[in-house]
C-alpha positions as CSV (number, residue, x, y, z in Angstrom):
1,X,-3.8,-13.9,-20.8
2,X,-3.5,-16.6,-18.7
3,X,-5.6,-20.5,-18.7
4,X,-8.4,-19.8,-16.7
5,X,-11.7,-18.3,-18.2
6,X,-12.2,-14.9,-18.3
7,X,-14.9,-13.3,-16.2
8,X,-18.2,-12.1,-18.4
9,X,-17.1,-8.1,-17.2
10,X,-13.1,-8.7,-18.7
11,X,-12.2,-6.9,-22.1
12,X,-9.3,-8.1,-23.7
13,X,-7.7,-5.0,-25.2
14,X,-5.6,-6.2,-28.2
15,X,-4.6,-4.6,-31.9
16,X,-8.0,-3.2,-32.9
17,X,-8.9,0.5,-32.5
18,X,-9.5,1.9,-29.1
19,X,-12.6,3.1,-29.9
20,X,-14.0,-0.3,-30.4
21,X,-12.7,-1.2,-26.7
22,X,-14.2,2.0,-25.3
23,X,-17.9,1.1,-26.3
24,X,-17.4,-2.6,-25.3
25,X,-17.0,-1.2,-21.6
26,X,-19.7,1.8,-22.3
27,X,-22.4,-1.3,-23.5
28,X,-21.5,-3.6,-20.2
29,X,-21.7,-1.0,-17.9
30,X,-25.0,0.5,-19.3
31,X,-26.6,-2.1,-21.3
32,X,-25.7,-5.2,-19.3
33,X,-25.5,-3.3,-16.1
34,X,-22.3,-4.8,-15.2
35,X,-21.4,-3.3,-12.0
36,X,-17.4,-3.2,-12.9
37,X,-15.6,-3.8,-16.1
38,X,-12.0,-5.2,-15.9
39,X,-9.7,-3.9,-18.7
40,X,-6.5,-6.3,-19.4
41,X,-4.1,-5.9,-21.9
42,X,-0.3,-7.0,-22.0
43,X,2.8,-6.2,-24.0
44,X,2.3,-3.5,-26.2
45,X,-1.3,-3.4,-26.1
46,X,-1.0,-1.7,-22.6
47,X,-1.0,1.8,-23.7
48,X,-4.8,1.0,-25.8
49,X,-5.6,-0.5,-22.4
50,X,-4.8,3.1,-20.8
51,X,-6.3,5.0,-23.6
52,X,-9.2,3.1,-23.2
53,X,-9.9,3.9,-19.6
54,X,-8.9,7.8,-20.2
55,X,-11.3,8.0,-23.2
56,X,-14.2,6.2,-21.2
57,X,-13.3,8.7,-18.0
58,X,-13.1,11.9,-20.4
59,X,-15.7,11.9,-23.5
60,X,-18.3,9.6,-21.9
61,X,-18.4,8.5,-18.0
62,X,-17.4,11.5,-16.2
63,X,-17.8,10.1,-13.1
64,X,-16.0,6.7,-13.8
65,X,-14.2,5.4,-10.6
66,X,-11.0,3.5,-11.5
67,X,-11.0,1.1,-8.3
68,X,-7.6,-1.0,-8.8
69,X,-4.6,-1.2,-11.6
70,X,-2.8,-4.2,-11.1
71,X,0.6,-4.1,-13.2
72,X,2.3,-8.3,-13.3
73,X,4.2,-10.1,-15.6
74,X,2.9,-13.6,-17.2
75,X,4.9,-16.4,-18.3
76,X,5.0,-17.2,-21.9
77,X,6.7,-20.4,-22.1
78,X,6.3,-23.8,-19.8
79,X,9.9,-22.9,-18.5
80,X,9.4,-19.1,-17.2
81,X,12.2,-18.0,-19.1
82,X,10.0,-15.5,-21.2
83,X,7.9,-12.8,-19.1
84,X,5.6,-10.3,-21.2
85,X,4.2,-7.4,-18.7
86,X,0.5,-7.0,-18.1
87,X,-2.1,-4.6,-16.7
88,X,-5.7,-5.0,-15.4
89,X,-7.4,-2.1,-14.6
90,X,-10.7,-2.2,-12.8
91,X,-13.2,0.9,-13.4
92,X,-17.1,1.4,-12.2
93,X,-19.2,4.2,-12.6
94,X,-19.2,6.5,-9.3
């Protein structure tokens, strides 16, 4: 995503299956206690990133509050001449 470090409550949804996204979030917010999870993704990988949040709001958290959706676009090269779109979604159980 971008330089900086990522917080501890950030999953980076990339190529894997959803499902393995879905029960990183379900083990931070009940395991770890983590009071909010932030869910990023960009490019293509946007769409896990929203099938993640509707499959942890669905099948397992039904009272899962989705508290901000940020949509931006990050540079890719030094120059800004290449943009990829990005999401971060913030959820917390209700």
């Amino acid at each position: 995503m971008s330089i900086e470090p990522q917080k501890p409550n950030t999953i980076l949804v990339g190529k894997k299956p959803t499902i393995n996204y879905v029960m990183a979030a379900l083990k931070l917010l009940n395991e770890e206690g983590a009071p909010e999870v932030v869910i990023k993704a960009r490019g293509r990988n946007i769409c896990n990133a929203v099938d993640t949040v509707e499959m942890l709001k669905n099948l397992f958290i039904k009272n899962l509050v989705i508290k901000s959706v940020n949509i931006y676009s990050e540079n890719l090269d030094t120059e800004g001449k290449k943009k990829v779109s990005a999401i971060e979604i913030v959820v917390a159980k209700g």
